[in-house]
C-alpha positions as CSV (number, residue, x, y, z in Angstrom):
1,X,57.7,-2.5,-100.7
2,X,56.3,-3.4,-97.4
3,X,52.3,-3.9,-96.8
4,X,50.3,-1.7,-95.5
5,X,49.9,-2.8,-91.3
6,X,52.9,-4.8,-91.5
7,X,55.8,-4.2,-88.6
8,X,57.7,-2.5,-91.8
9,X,54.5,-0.2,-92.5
10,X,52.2,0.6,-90.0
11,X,48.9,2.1,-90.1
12,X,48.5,5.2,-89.3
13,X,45.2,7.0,-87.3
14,X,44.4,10.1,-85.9
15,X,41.8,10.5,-83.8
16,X,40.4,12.8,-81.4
17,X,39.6,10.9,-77.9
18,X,41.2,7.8,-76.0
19,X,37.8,5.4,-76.2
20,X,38.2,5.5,-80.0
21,X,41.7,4.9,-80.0
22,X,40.8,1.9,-78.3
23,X,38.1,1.1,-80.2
24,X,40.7,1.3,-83.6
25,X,43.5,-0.6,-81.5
26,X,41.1,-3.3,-80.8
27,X,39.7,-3.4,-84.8
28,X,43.8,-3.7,-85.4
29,X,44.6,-6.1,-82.8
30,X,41.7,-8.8,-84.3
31,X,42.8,-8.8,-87.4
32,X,46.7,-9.1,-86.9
33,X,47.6,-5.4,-88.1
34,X,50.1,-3.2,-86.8
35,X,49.0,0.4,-86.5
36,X,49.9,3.7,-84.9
37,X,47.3,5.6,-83.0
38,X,47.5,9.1,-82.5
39,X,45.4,11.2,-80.2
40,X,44.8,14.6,-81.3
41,X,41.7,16.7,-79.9
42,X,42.3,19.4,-81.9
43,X,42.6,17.6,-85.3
44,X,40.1,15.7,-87.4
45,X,39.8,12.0,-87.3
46,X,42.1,10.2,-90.2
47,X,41.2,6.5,-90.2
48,X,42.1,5.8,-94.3
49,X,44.9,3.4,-93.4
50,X,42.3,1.2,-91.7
51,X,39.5,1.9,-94.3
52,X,41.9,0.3,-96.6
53,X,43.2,-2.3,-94.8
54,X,39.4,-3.3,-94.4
55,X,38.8,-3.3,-97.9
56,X,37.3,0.0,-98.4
57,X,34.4,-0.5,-95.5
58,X,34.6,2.3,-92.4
59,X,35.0,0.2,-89.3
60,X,31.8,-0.4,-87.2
61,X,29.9,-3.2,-86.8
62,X,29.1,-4.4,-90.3
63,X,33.1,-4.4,-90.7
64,X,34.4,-7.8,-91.8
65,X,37.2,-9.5,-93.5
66,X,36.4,-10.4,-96.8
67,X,36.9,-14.3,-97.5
68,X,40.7,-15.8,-97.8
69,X,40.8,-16.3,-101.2
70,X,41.0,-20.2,-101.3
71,X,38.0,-20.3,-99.0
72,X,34.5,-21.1,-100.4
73,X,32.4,-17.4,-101.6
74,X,30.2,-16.6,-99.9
75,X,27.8,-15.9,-102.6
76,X,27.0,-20.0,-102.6
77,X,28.3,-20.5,-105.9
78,X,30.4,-23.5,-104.5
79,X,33.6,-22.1,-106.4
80,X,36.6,-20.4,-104.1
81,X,36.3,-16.4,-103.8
82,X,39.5,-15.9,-105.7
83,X,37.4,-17.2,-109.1
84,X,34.2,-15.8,-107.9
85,X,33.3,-12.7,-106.0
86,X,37.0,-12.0,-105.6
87,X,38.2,-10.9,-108.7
């Protein structure tokens, strides 16, 4: 099964003007996802795929990546995420 905001299975968004499409393009193009915007007026805004592709957070500015999990936690434990924070 292909990963969610992979060229095999984009991310899909809905949202209602052209400034946040951009703003969701941009979140999409920084972190190497691919993703479909829609623009719909009429409709209410779906941004799930990239809510999960951010690791539950809604995009803003406290959205970050969470560590790679071979790099160090951030927690200052000194082990790597994976056996910290990231399990």
């Amino acid at each position: 099964m292909a990963k969610l905001g992979s060229k095999e299975k984009p991310a899909i968004v809905k949202v209602q003007t052209e400034e946040r499409a951009m703003e969701m393009m941009a979140i999409c193009n920084a972190n190497g996802w691919q993703v479909i915007v829609g623009i719909e007026p009429d409709v209410k805004e779906n941004i799930d795929d990239i809510i999960t592709l951010g690791g539950g957070t809604k995009p803003g500015t406290n959205f970050k990546m969470p560590p790679a999990n071979n790099a160090p936690c951030p927690c200052g434990s000194g082990k790597k995420y994976k056996r910290c924070c990231g399990i």
